[in-house]
C-alpha positions as YAML, in Angstrom:
chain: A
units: angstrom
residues:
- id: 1
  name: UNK
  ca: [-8.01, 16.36, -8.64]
- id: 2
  name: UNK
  ca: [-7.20, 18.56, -5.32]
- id: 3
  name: UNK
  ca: [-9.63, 16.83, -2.98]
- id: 4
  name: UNK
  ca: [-7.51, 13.53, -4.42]
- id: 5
  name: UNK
  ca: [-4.48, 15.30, -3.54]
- id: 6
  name: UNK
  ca: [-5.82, 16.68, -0.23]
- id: 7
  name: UNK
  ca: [-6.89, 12.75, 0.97]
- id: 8
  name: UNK
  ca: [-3.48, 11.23, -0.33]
- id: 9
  name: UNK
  ca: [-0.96, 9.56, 2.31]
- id: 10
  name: UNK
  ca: [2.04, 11.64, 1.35]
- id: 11
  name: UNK
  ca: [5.35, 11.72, 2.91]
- id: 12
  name: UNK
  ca: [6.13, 14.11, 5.53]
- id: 13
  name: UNK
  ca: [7.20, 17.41, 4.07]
- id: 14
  name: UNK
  ca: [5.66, 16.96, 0.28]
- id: 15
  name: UNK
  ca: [3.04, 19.47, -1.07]
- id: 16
  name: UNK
  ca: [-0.49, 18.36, -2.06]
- id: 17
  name: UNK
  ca: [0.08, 20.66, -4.89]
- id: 18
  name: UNK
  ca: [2.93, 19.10, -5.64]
- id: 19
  name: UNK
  ca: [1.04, 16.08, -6.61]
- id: 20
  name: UNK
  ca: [-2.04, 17.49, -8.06]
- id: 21
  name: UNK
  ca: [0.48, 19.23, -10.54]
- id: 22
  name: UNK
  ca: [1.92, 16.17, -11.18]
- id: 23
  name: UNK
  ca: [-1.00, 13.90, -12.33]
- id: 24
  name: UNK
  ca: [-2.76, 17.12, -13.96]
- id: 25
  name: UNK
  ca: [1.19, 17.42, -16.02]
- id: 26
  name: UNK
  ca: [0.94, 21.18, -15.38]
- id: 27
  name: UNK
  ca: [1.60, 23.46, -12.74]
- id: 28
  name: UNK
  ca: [-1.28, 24.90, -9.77]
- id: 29
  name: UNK
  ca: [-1.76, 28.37, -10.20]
- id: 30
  name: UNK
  ca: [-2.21, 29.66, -6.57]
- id: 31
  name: UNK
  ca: [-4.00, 32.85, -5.40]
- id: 32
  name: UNK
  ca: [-4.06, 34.53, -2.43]
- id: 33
  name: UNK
  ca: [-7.44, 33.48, -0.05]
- id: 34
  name: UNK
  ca: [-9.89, 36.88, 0.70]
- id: 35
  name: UNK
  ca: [-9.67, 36.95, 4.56]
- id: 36
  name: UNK
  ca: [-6.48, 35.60, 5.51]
- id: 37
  name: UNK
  ca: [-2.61, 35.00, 3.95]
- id: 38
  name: UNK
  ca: [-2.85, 31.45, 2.52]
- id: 39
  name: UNK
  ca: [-3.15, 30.38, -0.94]
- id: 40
  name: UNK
  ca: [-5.51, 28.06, -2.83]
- id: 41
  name: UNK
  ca: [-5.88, 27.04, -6.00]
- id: 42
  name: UNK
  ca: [-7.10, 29.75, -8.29]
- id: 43
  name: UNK
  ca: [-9.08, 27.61, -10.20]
- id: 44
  name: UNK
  ca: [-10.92, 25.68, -7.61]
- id: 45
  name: UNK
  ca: [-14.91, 24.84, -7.05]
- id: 46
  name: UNK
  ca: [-15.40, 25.87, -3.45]
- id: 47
  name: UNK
  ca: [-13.12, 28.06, -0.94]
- id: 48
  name: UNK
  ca: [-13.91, 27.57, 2.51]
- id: 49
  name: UNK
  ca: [-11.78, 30.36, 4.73]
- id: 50
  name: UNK
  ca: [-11.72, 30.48, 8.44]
- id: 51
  name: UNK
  ca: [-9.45, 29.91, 11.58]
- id: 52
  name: UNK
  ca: [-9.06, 27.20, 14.42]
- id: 53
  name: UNK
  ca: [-8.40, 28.94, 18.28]
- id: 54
  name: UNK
  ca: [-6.26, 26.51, 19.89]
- id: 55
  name: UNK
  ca: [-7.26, 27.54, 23.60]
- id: 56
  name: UNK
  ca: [-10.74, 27.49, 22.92]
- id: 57
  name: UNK
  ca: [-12.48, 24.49, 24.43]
- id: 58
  name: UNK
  ca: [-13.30, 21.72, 22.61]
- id: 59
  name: UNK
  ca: [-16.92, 20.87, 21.13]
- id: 60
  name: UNK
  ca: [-18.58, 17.93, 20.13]
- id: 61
  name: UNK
  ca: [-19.09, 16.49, 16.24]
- id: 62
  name: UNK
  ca: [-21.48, 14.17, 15.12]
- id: 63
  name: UNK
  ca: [-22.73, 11.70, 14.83]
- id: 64
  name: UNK
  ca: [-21.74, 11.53, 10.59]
- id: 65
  name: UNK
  ca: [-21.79, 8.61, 8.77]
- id: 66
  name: UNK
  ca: [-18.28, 7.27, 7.75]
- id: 67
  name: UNK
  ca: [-16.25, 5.43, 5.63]
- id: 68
  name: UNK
  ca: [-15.87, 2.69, 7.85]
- id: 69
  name: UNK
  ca: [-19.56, 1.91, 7.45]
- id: 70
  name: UNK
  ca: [-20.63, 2.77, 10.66]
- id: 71
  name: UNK
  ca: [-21.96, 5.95, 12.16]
- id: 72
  name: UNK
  ca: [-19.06, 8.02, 13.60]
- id: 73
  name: UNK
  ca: [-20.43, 8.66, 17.53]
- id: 74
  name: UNK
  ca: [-19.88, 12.18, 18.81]
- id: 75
  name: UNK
  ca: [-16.27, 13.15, 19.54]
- id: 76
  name: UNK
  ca: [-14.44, 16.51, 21.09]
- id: 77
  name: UNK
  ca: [-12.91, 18.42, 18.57]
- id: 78
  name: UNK
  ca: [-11.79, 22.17, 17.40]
- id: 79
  name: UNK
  ca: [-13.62, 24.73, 16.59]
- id: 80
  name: UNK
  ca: [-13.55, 25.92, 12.58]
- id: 81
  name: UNK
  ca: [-14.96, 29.21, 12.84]
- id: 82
  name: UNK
  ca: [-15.59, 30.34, 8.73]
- id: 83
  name: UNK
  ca: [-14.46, 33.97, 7.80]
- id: 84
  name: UNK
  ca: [-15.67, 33.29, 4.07]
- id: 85
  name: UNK
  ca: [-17.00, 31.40, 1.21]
- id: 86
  name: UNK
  ca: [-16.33, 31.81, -2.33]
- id: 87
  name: UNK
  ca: [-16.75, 29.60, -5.84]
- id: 88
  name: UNK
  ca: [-16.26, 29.70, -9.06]
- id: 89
  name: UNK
  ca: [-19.18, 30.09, -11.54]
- id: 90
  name: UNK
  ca: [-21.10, 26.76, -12.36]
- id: 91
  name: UNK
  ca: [-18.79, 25.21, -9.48]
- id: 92
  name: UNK
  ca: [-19.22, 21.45, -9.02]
- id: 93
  name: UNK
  ca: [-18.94, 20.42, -5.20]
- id: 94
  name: UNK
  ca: [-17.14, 17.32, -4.93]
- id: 95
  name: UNK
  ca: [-17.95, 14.82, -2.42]
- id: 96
  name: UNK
  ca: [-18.56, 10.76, -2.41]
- id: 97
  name: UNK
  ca: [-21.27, 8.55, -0.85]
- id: 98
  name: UNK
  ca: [-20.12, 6.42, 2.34]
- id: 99
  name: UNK
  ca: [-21.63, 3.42, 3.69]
- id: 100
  name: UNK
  ca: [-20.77, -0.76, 4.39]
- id: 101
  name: UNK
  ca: [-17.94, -0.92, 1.77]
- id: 102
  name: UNK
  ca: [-17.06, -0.84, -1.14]
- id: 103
  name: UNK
  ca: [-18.34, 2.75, -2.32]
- id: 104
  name: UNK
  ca: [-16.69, 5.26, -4.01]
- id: 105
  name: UNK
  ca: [-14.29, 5.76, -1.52]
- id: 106
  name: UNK
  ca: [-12.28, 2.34, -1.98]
- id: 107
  name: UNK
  ca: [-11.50, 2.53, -6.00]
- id: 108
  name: UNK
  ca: [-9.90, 6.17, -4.96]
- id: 109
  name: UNK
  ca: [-8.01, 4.40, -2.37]
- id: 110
  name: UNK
  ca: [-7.29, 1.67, -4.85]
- id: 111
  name: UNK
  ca: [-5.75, 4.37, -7.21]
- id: 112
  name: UNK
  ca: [-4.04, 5.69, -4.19]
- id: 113
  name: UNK
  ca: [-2.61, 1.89, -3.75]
- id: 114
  name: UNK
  ca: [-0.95, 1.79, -7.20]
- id: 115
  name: UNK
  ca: [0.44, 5.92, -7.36]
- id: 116
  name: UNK
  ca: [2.14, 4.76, -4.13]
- id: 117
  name: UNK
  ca: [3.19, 1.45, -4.92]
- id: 118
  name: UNK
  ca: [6.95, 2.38, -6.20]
- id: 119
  name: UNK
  ca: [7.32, 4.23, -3.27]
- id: 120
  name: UNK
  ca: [6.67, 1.75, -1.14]
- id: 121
  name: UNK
  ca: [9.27, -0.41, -3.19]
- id: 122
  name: UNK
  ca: [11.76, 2.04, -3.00]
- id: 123
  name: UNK
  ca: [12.12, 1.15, 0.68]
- id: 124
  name: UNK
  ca: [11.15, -2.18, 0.62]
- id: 125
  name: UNK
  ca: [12.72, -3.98, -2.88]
- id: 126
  name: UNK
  ca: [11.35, -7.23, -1.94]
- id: 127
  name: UNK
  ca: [7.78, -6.13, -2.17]
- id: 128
  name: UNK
  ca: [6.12, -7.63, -5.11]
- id: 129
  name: UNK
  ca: [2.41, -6.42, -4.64]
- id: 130
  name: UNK
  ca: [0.25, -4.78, -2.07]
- id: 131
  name: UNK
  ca: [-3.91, -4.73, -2.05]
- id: 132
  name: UNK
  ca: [-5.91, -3.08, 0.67]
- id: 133
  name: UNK
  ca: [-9.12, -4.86, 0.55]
- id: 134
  name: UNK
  ca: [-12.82, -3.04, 0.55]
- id: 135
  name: UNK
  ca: [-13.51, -5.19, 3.83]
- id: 136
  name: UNK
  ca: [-10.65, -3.48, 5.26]
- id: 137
  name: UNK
  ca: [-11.55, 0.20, 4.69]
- id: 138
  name: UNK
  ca: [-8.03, 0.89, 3.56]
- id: 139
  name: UNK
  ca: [-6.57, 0.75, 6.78]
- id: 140
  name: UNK
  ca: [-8.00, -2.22, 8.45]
- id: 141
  name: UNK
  ca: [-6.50, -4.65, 6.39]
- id: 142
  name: UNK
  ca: [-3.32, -5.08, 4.28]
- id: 143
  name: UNK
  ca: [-2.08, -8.13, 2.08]
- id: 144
  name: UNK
  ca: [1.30, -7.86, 0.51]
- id: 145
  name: UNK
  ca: [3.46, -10.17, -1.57]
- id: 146
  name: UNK
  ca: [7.54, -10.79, -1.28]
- id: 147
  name: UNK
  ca: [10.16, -12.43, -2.87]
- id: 148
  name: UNK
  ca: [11.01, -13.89, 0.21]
- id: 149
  name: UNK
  ca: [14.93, -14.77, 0.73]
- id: 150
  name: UNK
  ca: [16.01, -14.79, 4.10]
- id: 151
  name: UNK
  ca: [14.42, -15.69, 6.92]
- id: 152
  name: UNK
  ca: [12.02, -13.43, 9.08]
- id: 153
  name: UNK
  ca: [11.75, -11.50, 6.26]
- id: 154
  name: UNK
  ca: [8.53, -11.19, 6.26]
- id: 155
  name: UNK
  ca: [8.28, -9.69, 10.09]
- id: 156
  name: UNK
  ca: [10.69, -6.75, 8.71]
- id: 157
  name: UNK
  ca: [7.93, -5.96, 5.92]
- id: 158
  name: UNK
  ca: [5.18, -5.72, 8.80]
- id: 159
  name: UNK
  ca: [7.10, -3.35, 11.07]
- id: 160
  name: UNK
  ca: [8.53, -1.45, 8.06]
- id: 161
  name: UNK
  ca: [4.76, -0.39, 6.57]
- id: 162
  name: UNK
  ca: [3.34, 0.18, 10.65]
- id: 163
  name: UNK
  ca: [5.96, 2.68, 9.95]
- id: 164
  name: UNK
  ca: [5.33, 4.46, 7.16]
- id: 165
  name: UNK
  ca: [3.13, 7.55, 7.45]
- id: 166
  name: UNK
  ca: [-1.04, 6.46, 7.49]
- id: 167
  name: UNK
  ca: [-0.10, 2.62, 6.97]
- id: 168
  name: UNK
  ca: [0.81, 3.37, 10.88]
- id: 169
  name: UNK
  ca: [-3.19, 2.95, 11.38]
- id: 170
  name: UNK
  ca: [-3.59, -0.78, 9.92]
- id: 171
  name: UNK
  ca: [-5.02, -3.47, 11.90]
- id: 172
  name: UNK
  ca: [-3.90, -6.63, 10.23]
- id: 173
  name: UNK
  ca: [-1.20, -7.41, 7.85]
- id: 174
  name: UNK
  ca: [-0.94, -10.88, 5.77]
- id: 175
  name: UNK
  ca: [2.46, -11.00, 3.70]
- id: 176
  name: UNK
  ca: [2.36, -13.78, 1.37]
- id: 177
  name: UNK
  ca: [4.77, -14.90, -1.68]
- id: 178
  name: UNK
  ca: [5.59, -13.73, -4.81]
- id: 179
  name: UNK
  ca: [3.37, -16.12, -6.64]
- id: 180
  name: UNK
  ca: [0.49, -15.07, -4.92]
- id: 181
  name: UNK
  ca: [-2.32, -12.24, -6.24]
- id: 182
  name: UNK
  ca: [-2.74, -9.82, -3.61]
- id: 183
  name: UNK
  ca: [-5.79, -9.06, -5.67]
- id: 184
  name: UNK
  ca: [-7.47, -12.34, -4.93]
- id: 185
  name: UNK
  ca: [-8.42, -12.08, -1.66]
- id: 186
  name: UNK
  ca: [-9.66, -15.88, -1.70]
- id: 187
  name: UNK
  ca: [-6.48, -16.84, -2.83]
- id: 188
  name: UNK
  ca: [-4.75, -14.73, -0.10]
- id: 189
  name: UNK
  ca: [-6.82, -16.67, 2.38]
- id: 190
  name: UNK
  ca: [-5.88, -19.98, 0.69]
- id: 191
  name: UNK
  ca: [-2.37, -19.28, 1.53]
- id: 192
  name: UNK
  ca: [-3.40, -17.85, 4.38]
- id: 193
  name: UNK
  ca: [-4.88, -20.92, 6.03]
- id: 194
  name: UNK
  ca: [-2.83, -23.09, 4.63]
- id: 195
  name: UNK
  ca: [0.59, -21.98, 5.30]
- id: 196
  name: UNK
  ca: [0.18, -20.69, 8.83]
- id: 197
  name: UNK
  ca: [0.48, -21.90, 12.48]
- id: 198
  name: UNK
  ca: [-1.42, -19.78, 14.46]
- id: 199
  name: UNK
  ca: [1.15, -19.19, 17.53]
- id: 200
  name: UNK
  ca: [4.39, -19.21, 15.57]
- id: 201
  name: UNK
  ca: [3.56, -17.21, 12.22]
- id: 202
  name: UNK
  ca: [1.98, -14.15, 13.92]
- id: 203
  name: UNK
  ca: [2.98, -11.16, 15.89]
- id: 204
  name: UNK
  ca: [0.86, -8.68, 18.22]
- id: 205
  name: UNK
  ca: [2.06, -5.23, 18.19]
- id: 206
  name: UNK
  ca: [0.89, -1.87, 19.75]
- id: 207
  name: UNK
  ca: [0.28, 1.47, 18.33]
- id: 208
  name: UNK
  ca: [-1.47, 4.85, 16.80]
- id: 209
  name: UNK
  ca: [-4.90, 3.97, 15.41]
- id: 210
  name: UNK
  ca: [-7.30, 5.47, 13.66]
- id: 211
  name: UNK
  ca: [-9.34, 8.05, 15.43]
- id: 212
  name: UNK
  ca: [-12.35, 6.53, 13.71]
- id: 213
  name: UNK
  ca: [-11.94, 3.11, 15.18]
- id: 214
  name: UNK
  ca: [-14.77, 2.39, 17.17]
- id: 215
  name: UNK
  ca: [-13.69, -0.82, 18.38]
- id: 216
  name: UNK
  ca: [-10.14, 0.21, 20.21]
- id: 217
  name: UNK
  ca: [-10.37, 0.48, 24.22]
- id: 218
  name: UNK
  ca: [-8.78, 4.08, 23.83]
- id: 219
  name: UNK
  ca: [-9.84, 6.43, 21.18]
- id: 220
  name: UNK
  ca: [-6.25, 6.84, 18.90]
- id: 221
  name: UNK
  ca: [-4.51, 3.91, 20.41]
- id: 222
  name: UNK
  ca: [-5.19, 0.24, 19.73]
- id: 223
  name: UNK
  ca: [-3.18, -3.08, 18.45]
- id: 224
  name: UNK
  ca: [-2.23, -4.58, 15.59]
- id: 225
  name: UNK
  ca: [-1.95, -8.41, 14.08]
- id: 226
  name: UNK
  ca: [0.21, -9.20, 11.82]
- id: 227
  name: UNK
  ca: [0.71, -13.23, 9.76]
- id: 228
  name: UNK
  ca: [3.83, -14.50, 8.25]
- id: 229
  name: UNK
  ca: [1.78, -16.85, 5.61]
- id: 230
  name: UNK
  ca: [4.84, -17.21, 3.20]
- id: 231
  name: UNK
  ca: [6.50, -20.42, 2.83]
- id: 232
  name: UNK
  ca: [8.48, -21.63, 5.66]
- id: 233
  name: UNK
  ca: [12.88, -21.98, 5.51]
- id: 234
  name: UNK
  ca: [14.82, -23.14, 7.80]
- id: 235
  name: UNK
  ca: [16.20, -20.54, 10.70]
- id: 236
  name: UNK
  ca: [11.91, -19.68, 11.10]
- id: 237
  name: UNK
  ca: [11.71, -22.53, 13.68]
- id: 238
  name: UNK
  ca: [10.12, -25.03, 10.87]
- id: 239
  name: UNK
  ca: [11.94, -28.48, 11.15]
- id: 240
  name: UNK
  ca: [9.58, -30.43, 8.69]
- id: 241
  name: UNK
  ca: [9.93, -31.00, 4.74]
- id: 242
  name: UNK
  ca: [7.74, -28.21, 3.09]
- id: 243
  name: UNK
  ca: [4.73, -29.79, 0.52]
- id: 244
  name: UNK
  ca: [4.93, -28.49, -3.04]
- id: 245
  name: UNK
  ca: [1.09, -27.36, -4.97]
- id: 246
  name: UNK
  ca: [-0.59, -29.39, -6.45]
- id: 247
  name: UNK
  ca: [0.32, -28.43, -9.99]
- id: 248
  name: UNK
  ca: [-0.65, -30.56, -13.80]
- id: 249
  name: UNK
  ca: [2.77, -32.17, -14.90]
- id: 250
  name: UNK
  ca: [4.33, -30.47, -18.68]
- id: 251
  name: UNK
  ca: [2.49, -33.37, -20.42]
- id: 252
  name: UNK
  ca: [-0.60, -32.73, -19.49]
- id: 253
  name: UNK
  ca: [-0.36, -29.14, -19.38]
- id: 254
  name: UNK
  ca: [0.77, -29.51, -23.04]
- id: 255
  name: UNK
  ca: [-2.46, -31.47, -23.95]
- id: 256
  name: UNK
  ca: [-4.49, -29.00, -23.08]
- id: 257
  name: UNK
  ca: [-4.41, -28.82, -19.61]
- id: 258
  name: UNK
  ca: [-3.05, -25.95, -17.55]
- id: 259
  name: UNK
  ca: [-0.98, -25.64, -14.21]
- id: 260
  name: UNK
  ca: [-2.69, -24.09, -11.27]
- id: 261
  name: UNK
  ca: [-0.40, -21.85, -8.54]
- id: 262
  name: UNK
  ca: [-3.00, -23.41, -5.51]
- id: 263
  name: UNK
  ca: [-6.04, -21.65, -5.21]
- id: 264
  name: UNK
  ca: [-9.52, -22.77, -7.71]
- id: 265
  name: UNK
  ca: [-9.30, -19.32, -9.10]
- id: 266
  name: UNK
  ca: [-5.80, -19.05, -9.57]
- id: 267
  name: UNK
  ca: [-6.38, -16.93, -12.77]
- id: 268
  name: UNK
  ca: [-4.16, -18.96, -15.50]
- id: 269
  name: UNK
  ca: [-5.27, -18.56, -18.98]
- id: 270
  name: UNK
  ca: [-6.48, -21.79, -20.59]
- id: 271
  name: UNK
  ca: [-5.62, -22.42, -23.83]
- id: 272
  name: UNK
  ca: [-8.05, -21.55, -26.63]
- id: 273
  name: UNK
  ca: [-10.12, -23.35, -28.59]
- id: 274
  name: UNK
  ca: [-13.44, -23.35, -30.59]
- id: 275
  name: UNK
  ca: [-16.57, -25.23, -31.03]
- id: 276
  name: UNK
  ca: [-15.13, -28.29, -32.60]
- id: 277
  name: UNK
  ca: [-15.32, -29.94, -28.79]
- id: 278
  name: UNK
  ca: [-19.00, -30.14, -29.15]
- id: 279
  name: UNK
  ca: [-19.02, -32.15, -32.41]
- id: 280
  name: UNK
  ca: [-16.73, -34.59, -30.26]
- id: 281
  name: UNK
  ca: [-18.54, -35.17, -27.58]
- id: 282
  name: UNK
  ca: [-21.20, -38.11, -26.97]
- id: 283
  name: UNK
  ca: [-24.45, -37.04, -28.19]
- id: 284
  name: UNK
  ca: [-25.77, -38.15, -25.08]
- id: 285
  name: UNK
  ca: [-23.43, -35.83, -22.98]
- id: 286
  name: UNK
  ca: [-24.59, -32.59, -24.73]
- id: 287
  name: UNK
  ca: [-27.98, -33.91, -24.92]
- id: 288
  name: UNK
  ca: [-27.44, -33.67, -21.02]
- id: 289
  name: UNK
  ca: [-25.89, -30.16, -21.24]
- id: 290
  name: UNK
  ca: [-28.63, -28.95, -23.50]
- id: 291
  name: UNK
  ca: [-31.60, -29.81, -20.79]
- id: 292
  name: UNK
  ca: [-29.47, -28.20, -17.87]
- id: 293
  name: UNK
  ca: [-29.50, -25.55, -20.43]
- id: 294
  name: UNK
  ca: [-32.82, -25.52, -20.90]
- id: 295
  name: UNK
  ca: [-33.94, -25.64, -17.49]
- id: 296
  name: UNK
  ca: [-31.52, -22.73, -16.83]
- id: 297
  name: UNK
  ca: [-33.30, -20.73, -19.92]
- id: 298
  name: UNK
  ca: [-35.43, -18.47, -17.65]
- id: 299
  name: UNK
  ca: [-32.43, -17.83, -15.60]
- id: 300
  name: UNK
  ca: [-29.74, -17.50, -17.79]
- id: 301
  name: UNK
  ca: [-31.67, -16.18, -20.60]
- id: 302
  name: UNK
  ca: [-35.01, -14.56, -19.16]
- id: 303
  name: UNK
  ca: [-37.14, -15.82, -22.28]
- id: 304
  name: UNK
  ca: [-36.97, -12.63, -23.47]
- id: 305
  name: UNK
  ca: [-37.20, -11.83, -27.01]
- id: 306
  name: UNK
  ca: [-33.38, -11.18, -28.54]
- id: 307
  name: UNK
  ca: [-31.97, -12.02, -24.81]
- id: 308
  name: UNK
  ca: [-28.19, -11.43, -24.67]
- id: 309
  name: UNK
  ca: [-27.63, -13.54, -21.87]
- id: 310
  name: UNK
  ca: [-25.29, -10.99, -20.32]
- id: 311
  name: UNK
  ca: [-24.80, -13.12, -16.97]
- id: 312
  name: UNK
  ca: [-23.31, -16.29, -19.26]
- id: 313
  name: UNK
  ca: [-19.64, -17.23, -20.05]
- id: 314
  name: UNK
  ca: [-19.11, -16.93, -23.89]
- id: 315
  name: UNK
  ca: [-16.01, -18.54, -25.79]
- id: 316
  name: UNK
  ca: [-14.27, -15.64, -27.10]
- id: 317
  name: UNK
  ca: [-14.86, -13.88, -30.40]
- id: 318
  name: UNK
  ca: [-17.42, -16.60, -31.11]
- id: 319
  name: UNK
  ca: [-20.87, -15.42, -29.77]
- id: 320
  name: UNK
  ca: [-23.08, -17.01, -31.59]
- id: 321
  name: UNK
  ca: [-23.09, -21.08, -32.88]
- id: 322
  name: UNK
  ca: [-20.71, -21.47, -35.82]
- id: 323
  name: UNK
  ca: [-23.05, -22.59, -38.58]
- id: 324
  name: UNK
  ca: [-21.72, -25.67, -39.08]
- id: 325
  name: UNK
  ca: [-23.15, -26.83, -36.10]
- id: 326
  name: UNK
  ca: [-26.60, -25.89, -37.04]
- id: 327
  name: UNK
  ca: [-27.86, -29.42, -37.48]
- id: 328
  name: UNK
  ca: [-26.28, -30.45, -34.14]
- id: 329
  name: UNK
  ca: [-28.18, -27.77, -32.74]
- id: 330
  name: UNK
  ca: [-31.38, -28.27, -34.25]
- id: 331
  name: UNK
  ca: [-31.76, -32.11, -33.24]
- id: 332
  name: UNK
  ca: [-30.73, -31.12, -29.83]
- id: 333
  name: UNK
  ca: [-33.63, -28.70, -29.33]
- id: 334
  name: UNK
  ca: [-36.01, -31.85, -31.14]
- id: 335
  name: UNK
  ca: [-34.68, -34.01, -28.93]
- id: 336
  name: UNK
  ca: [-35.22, -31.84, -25.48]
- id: 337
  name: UNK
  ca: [-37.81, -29.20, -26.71]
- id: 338
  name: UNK
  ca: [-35.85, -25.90, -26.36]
- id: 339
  name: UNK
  ca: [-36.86, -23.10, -28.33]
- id: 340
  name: UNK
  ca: [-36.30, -19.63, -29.13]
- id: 341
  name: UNK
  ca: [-33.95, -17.88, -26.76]
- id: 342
  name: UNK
  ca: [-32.94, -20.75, -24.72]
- id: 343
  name: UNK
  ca: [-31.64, -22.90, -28.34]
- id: 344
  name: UNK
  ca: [-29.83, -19.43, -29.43]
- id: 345
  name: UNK
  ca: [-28.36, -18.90, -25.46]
- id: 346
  name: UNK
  ca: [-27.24, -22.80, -25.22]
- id: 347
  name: UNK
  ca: [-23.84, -22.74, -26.63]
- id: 348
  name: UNK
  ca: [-22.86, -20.06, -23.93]
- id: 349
  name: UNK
  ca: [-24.54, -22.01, -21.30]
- id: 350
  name: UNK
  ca: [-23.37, -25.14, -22.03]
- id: 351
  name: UNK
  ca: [-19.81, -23.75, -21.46]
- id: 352
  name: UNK
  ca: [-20.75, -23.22, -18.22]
- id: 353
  name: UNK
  ca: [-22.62, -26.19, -17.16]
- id: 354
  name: UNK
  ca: [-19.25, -28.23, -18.82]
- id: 355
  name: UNK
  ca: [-16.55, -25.87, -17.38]
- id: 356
  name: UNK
  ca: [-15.10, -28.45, -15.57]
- id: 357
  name: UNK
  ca: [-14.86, -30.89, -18.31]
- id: 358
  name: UNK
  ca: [-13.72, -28.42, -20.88]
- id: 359
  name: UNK
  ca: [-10.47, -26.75, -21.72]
- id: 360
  name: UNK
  ca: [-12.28, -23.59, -22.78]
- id: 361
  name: UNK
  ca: [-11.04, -19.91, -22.14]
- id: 362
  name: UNK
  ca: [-13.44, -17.85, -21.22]
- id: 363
  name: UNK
  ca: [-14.41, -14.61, -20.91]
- id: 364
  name: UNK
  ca: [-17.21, -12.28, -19.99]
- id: 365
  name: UNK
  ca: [-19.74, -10.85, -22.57]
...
């Protein structure tokens, strides 16, 4: 909990033990450190003590591998000079495993993301979502979501998060709408492409960067890109009729179909069903689906004895054939010569060779 609480981007002028009391629900009890006046957690794994001498010169650090995937090169810094180290008994030290993203790091800056999410709304009420993506390394990249109503709105959420605390360090910002899941980062890029024009819709901007930003021209100081990829309204310099998605009418979507926000993954839930579909189709057509499935089998299966097929789509809460369809099944493996794992694997598999044609909801095993 307190190296979480060390790492986090508070606000100017809030203690670290502050939080750590608040997501442990219980107050830090503090003691007083063996070689100098400060306090630490009396409860904590490791205590490193020591001093920094601000007029002594500078030495180099590194090279360490970093966060950011890449090698940190040497770099001038101050001197830590250690006065004492003490630890509890049985202490656990606490540390995480860097390299090319993601690693540990980015889910603990993913539960940063969401502790600090109302604060961010606080300032800004329009925000609707924000993701910080594992190519990004936290502070390279930003995607957030509006409910955009006035326009240039989305240039006031840019400079507003440049100027809040560490989000000063990010590279790129992409502010999308409302309807859009920061989450998805293909779907962000969707919109991204789609409703952009390269010289209008983004902004260049100077300012503090990260220290461990290799590629800036001067260490601590950089720029910064940021995209307007919401929908266009008028006073944004857009003079043209703006296209609606592509979305199924209420008719279909009432037949079993089911309306998509833009993107191939746009993460709608598809109505359920169950395994009367196969009994409908042409004997032919899942005759079809059965060899794919068969000559998936090693794949999808591994002809392994009692195979789970943990890499296949299942329908839900049916993972097995329903045994009315045991006759269907047996002809089909007559007819194409699957066996064994591959017969008892098909019904999963032929979801997914059929996906397309199929208004199944699906889920992972």
């Amino acid at each position: 909990m307190f190296p979480f609480a060390a790492t986090a981007p508070l606000p100017d002028g809030l203690d670290e033990f502050l939080l750590a009391g608040y997501l442990r629900k219980k107050s830090v009890e503090l003691v007083k450190c063996e070689t100098n006046d400060l306090e630490v957690p009396a409860n904590s794994d490791f205590v490193i003590e020591g001093y920094v001498d601000p007029t002594e010169p500078l030495r180099d650090e590194g090279p360490f591998g970093d966060h950011t995937g890449y090698y940190t090169l040497p770099e001038p810094y101050p001197v830590f000079h250690v006065t004492a180290i003490t630890h509890r008994k049985d202490a656990v030290y606490p540390a995480t495993i860097v390299g090319i993203p993601p690693m540990e790091d980015f889910y603990i800056g993913g539960a940063s993301v969401k502790l600090f999410l109302p604060i961010f709304k606080m300032n800004f009420p329009e925000i609707v979502d924000i993701a910080l993506p594992a190519e990004g390394v936290f502070h390279n990249l930003v995607f957030v979501s509006i409910r955009k109503t006035y326009p240039m709105q989305a240039y006031k959420i840019m400079h507003g998060l440049w100027g809040m605390g560490q989000m000063m360090f990010t590279k790129y910002i992409i502010v999308v709408d409302a309807d859009v899941d920061v989450h998805n980062t293909s779907e962000v890029l969707f919109r991204l492409c789609a409703n952009t024009d390269p010289q209008r819709d983004s902004i260049f901007t100077k300012g503090p960067s990260d220290v461990l930003d290799h590629a800036t021209s001067e260490i601590a100081s950089g720029s910064k890109l940021g995209f307007d990829a919401t929908k266009k309204i008028p006073g944004e310099g857009f003079k043209r009729p703006w296209p609606p998605l592509i979305k199924m009418d209420a008719a279909r979507a009432g037949e079993g179909g089911h309306a998509c926000s833009g993107s191939r993954n746009c993460g709608q839930p598809k109505p359920r069903t169950n395994r009367l579909w196969l009994r409908k189709l042409p004997f032919d057509l899942l005759k079809l689906a059965f060899e794919a499935a068969v000559a998936l089998g090693s794949r999808v299966c591994g002809h392994q004895r009692n195979a789970s097929c943990p890499s296949t789509f299942l329908i839900k809460d049916e993972p097995r054939p329903a045994s009315g369809d045991a006759g269907l099944f047996r002809r089909l493996g007559e007819e194409t010569g699957g066996t064994g794992n591959v017969l008892n694997c098909f019904s999963s598999t032929a979801n997914h060779v059929l996906a397309d044609a199929m208004p199944v909801r699906r889920t992972r095993r």
